[in-house]
C-alpha positions in Angstrom: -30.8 47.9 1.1 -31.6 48.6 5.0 -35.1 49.1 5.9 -38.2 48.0 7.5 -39.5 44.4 8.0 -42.5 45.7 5.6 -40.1 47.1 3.0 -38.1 43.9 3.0 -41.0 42.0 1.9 -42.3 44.2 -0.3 -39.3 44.3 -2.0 -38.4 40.3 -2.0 -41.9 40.6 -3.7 -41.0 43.2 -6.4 -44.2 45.4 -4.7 -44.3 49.2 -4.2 -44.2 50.8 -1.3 -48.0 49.9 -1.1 -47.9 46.5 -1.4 -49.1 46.2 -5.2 -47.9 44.3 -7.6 -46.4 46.2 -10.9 -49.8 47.0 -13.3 -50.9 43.9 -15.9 -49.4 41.6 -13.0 -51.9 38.6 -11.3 -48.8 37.1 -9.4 -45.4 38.3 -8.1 -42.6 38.3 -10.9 -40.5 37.5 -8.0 -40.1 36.1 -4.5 -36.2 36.1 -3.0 -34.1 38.4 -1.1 -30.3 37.8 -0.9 -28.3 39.9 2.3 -25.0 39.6 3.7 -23.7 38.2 7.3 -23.0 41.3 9.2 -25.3 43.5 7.7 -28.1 45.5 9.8 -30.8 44.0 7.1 -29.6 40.6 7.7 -31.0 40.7 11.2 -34.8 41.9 10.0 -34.7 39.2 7.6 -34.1 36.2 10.2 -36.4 38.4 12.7 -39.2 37.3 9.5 -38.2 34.3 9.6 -38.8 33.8 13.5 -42.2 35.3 12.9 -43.1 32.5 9.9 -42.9 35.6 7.6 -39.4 34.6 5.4 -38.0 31.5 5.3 -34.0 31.3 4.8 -32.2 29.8 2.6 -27.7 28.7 3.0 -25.7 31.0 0.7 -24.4 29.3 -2.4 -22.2 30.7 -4.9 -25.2 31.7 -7.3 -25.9 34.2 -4.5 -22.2 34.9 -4.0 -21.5 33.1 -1.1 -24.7 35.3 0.7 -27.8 33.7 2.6 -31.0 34.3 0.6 -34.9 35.0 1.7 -37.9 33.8 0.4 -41.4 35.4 1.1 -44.3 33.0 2.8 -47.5 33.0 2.3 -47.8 34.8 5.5 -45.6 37.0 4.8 -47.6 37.6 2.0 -50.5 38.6 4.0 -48.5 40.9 6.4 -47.7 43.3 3.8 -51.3 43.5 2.9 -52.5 44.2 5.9 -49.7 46.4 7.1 -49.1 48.9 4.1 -50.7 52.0 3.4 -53.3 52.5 1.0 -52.3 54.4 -2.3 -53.3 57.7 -2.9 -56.4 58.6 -5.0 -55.6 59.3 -8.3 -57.5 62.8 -10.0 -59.4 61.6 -13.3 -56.2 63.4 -15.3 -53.8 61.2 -13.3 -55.8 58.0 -14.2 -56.2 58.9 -17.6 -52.1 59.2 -17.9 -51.8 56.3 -15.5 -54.0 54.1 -18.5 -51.6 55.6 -21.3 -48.7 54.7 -19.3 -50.1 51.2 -19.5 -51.0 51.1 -22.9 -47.5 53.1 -24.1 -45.4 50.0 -23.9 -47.3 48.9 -26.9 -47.1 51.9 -29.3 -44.9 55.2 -30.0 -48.4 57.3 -29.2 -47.6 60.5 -27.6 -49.8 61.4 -24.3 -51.6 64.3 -26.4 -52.3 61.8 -29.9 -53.4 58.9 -26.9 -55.6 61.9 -25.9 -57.1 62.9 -28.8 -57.6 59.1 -30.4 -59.5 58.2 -27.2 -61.5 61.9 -27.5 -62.5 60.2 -31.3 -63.5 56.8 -30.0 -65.8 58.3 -27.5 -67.5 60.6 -30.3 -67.6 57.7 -32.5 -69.0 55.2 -29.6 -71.9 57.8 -28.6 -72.8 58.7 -32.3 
């Protein structure tokens, strides 16, 4: 993967392209980044770690003979501060945003998700 100091972290982290963590998440699930000598990435990675942002760590054969990158805590704070806010979700696109949260728990169709929270409503305000 080649990109951007910010993107590096972000994906060391296993954050989106806003900096946030996957949904249900408190922590990261994940903090390492393994790259190749010679490749363009390799150089952003030890340009973090000259800025206290990555610390490196000497290739080993569970990385397959590759350096590998961990995220510090300032690194940490560089991606808050440096990506870019996430677009406002409409109240439909929150609503399927929620069911997408709640799907990995039942076989509940969008439209029957719909339709029981429509009920519960009802039932709360009767």
């Amino acid at each position: 993967m080649s990109g951007t100091l910010l993107n590096i972290l972000q994906h060391a982290l296993g954050r989106d392209q806003y900096g946030q963590r996957k949904r249900g998440l408190d922590e990261d699930y994940r903090n390492h980044y393994v790259e190749g000598e010679g490749s363009t990435t390799i150089v952003v990675c030890r340009y973090a770690v000259a800025r206290g942002l990555m610390t490196e760590y000497q290739a080993s054969p569970v990385t397959g003979g590759d350096p590998w990158f961990r995220v510090t805590a300032a690194g940490k704070a560089y991606i808050t501060e440096h990506s870019p806010k996430p677009p406002r979700l409409t109240r439909g696109q929150q609503r399927y945003q929620q069911w997408l949260d709640e799907s990995d728990c039942t076989d509940e169709t969008f439209g029957e998700w719909l339709r029981r929270k429509t009920r519960e409503r009802h039932e709360v305000a009767a």
